[in-house]
C-alpha positions as CSV (number, residue, x, y, z in Angstrom):
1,X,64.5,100.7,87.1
2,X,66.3,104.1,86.1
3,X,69.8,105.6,86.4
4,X,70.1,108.4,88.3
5,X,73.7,109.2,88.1
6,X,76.9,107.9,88.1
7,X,79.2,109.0,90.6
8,X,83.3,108.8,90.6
9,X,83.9,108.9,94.6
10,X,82.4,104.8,95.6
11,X,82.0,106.0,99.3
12,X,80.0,108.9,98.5
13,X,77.8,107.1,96.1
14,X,76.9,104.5,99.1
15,X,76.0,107.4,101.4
16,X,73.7,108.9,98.7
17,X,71.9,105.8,98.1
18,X,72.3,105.1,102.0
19,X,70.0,108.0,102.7
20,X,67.9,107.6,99.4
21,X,66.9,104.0,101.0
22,X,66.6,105.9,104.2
23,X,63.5,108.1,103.1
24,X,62.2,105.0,101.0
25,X,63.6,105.9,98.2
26,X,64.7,102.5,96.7
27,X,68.1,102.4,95.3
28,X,71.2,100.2,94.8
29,X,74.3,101.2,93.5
30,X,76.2,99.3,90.3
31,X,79.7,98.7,90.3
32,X,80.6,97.2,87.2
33,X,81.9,100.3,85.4
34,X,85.0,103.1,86.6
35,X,82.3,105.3,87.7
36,X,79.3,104.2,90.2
37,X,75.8,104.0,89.0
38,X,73.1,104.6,91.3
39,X,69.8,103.3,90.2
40,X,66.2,103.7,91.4
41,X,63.7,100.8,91.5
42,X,61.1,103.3,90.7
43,X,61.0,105.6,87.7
44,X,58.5,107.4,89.5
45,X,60.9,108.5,92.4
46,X,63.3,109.9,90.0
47,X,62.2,113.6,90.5
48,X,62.5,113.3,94.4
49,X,65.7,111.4,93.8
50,X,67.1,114.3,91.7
51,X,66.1,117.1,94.3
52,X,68.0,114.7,97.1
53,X,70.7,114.5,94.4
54,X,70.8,118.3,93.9
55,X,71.3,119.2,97.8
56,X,73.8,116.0,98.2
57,X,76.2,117.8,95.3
58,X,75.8,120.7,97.1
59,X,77.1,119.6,100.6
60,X,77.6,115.9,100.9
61,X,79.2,116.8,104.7
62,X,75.4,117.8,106.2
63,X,75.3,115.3,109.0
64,X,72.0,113.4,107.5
65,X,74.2,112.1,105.1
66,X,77.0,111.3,106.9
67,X,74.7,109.5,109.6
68,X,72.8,107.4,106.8
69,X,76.5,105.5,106.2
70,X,80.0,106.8,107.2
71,X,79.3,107.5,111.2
72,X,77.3,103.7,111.3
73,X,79.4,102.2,108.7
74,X,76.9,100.3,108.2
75,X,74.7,100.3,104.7
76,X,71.5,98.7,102.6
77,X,72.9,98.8,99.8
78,X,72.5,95.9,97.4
79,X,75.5,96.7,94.6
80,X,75.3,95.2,91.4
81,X,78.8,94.0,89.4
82,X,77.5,91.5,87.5
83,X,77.4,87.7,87.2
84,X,80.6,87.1,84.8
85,X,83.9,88.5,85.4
86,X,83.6,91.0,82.3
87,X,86.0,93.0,80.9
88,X,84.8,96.4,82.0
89,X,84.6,94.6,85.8
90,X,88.5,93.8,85.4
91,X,88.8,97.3,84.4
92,X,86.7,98.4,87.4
93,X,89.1,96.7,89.5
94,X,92.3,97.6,88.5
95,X,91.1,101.6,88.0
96,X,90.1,101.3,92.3
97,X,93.8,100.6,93.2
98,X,97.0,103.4,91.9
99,X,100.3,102.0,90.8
100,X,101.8,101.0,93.9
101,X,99.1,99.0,95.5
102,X,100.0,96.9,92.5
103,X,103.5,97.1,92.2
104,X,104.0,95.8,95.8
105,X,100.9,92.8,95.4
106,X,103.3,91.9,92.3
107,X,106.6,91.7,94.4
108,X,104.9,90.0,96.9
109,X,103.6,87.3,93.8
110,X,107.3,87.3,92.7
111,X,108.7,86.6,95.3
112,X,106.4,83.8,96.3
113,X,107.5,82.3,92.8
114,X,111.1,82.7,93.8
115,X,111.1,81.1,97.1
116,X,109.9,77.7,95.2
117,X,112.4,77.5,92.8
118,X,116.6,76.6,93.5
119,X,117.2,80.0,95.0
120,X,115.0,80.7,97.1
121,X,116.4,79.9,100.5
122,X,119.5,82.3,99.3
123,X,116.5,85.3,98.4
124,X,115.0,83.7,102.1
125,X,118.3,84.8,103.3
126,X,118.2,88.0,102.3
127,X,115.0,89.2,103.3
128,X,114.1,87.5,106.6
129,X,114.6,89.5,109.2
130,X,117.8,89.6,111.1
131,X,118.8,86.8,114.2
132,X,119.5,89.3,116.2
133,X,119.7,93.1,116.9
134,X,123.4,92.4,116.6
135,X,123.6,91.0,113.6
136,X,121.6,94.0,112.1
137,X,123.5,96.5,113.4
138,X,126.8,94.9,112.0
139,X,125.6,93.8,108.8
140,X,124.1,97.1,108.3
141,X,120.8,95.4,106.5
142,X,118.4,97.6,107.7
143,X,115.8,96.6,104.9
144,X,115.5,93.4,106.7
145,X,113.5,95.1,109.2
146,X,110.9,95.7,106.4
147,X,111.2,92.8,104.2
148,X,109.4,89.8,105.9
149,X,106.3,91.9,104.8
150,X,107.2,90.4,101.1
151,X,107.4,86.6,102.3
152,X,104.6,84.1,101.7
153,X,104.8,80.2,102.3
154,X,101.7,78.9,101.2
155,X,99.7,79.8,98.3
156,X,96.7,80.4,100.7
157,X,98.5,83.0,103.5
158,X,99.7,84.9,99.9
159,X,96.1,85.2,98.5
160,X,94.5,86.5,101.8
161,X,97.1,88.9,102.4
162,X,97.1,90.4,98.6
163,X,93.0,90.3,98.9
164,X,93.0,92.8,101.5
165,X,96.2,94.7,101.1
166,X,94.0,95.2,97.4
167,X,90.8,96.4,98.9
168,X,92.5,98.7,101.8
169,X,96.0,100.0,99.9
170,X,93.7,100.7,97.0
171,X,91.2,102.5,98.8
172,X,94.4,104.6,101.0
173,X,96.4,105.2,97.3
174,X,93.1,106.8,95.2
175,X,91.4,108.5,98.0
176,X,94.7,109.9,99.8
177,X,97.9,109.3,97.6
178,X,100.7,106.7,97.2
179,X,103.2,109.0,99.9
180,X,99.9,108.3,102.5
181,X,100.3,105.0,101.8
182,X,103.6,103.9,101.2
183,X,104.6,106.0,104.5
184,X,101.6,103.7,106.4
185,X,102.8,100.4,105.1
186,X,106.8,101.6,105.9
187,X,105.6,102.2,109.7
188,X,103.6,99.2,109.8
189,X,106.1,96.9,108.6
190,X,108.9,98.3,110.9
191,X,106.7,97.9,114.1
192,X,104.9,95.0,113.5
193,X,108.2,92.6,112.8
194,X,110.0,94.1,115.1
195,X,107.2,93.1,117.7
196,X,107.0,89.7,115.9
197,X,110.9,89.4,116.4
198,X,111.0,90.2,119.5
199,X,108.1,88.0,120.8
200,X,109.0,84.9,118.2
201,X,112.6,85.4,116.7
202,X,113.3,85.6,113.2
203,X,110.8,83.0,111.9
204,X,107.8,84.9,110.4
205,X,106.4,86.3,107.0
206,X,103.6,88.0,105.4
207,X,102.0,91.4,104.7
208,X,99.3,90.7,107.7
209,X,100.7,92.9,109.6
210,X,100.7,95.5,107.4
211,X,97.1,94.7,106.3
212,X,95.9,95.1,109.8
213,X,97.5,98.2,109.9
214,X,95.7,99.4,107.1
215,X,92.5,98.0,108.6
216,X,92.9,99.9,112.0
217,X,94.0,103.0,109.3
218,X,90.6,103.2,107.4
219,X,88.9,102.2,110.7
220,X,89.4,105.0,112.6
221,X,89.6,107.3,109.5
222,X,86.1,106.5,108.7
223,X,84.6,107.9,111.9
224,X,87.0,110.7,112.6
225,X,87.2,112.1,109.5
226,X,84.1,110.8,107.1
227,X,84.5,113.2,104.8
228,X,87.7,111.7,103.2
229,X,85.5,109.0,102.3
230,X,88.0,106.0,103.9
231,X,85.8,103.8,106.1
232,X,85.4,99.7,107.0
233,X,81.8,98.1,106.8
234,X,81.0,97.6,110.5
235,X,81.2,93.0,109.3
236,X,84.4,93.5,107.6
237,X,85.8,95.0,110.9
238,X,83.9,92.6,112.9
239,X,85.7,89.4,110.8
240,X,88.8,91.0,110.8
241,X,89.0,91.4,114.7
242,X,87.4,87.7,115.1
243,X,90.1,86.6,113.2
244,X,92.9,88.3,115.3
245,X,91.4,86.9,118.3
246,X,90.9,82.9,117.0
247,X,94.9,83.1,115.8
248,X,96.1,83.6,119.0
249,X,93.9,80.0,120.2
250,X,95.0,76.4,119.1
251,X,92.0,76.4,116.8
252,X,93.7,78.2,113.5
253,X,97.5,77.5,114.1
254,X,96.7,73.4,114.9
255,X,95.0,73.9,110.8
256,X,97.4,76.2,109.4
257,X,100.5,76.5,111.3
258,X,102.5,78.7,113.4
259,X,101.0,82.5,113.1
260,X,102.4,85.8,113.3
261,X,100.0,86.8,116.0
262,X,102.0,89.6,117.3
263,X,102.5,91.1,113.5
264,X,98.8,91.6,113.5
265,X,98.0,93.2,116.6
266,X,101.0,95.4,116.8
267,X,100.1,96.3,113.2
268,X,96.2,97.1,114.1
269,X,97.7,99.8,116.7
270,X,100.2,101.4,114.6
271,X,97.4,101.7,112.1
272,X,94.4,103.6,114.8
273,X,97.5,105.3,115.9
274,X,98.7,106.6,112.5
275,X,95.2,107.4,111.3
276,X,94.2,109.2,114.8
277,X,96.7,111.1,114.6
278,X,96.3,112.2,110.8
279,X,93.0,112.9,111.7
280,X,93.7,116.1,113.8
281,X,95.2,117.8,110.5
282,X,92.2,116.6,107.9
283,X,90.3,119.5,106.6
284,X,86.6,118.6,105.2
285,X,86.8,118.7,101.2
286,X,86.3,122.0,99.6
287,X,83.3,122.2,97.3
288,X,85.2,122.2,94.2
289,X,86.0,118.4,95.7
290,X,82.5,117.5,95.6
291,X,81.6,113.8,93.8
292,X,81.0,114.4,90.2
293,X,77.1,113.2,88.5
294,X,76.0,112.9,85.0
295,X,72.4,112.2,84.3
């Protein structure tokens, strides 16, 4: 096995070793540092490899590329990261997502914490959304319209909600920037309760909604505009709709309660609308843009 090169954009590194695989070219790409790694199984396909290489730097937008992994999003890649969570894999982890990806996972954590101890039906209070459009409009406490996005009730509904708000909010915040993402979760949120209000009353919490509208965001980013390197694996999607659609039977909510069905599927549309619509004004990257190599 051989390095070829390491690459600092993740998505474009798949679709090089995509289409590397593609021509028979074995490859796999290696995770475990900032930067991705693409080896070959072959030392002897390493001159081939760096010709591919060459013309991929060049223009990573010419369409055999983009059909080998962003327009299936689908790939054979096998990606390496390790057997033991290292110390340059926590570091790979934490460099994917920017500062508010983690700043909200960590008020989401807090308040979880604060919602067991004495005070946290007063905090409950205060973040919940309103009893009625009445209410809000008197009180004037708008940010309850945003809030329940922050509230968690089991330990379980706050790590599956923080797993993928990680993986998609990451991916939004380095690839795009914090506004693109922060705007996205703001819409999200709004929408989202206020569907889950109106369909279930005031009793709900959790950041699903806002995760499937970052799902539905990347979703239909990654096959309208491929070149900005935000896209969903083809199973992730797959899961992520079966999901939706086994929380609205008996099934989940008879094993883990009542669910904020609503939250998820008004979220999903916000997100394919937001990210259609953001589409029409995406330019492809300029060559000075192009991933980075070292060999």
């Amino acid at each position: 096995m051989i390095s070829l090169a390491k690459i600092n954009n993740v998505r474009a590194a798949l679709a090089l070793v995509d289409y590397l695989n593609h021509v028979g070219i074995e490859s796999q790409l290696d995770t475990s540092e900032a930067e991705a790694q693409i080896i070959l199984r072959d030392a002897n396909d390493l001159e081939a490899a760096t010709e591919i290489l060459n013309d991929f730097i060049r223009d990573p937008e010419q369409k055999k590329y983009l059909l080998a992994s962003w327009q299936t999003g689908d790939s054979n890649v096998t990606v390496s990261t390790g057997p033991t969570l290292s110390p340059s894999l926590v570091k790979s982890i934490f460099f994917r997502v920017g500062g508010l990806t983690i700043a909200i996972a960590l008020l989401c954590v807090l308040v979880f914490v604060a919602l067991n101890v004495a005070t946290g039906l007063d905090l409950l209070s205060k973040l919940s959304f309103s009893h009625s459009i009445e209410e809000l409009l008197q009180t004037g406490e708008y940010w309850r319209t945003l809030t329940p996005m922050l509230l968690h009730f089991t330990l379980p509904h706050l790590i599956f909600n923080l797993m993928w708000w990680w993986v998609f909010a990451g991916d939004i915040e380095k690839k795009q920037s914090a506004l693109h993402l922060i705007t996205l979760t703001l819409l999200t949120a709004f929408f989202s309760n206020l569907g889950q209000f109106l369909t279930t009353g005031a009793n709900f919490g959790g950041l699903s909604g806002v995760v499937y509208g970052l799902l539905g965001y990347c979703w239909i980013l990654g096959r309208r505009s491929p070149h900005l390197g935000i896209t969903v694996h083809a199973s992730t999607m797959k899961f992520m709709v079966i999901w939706l659609v086994l929380c609205y039977t008996d099934v989940v909510s008879s094993i883990v309660g009542p669910i904020a069905n609503t939250a998820h599927t008004v979220g999903l549309l916000v997100g394919i609308l937001w990210g259609g619509t953001l589409s029409f004004f995406t330019e492809p990257d300029s060559p000075s843009n192009s991933p980075s190599n070292e060999n």
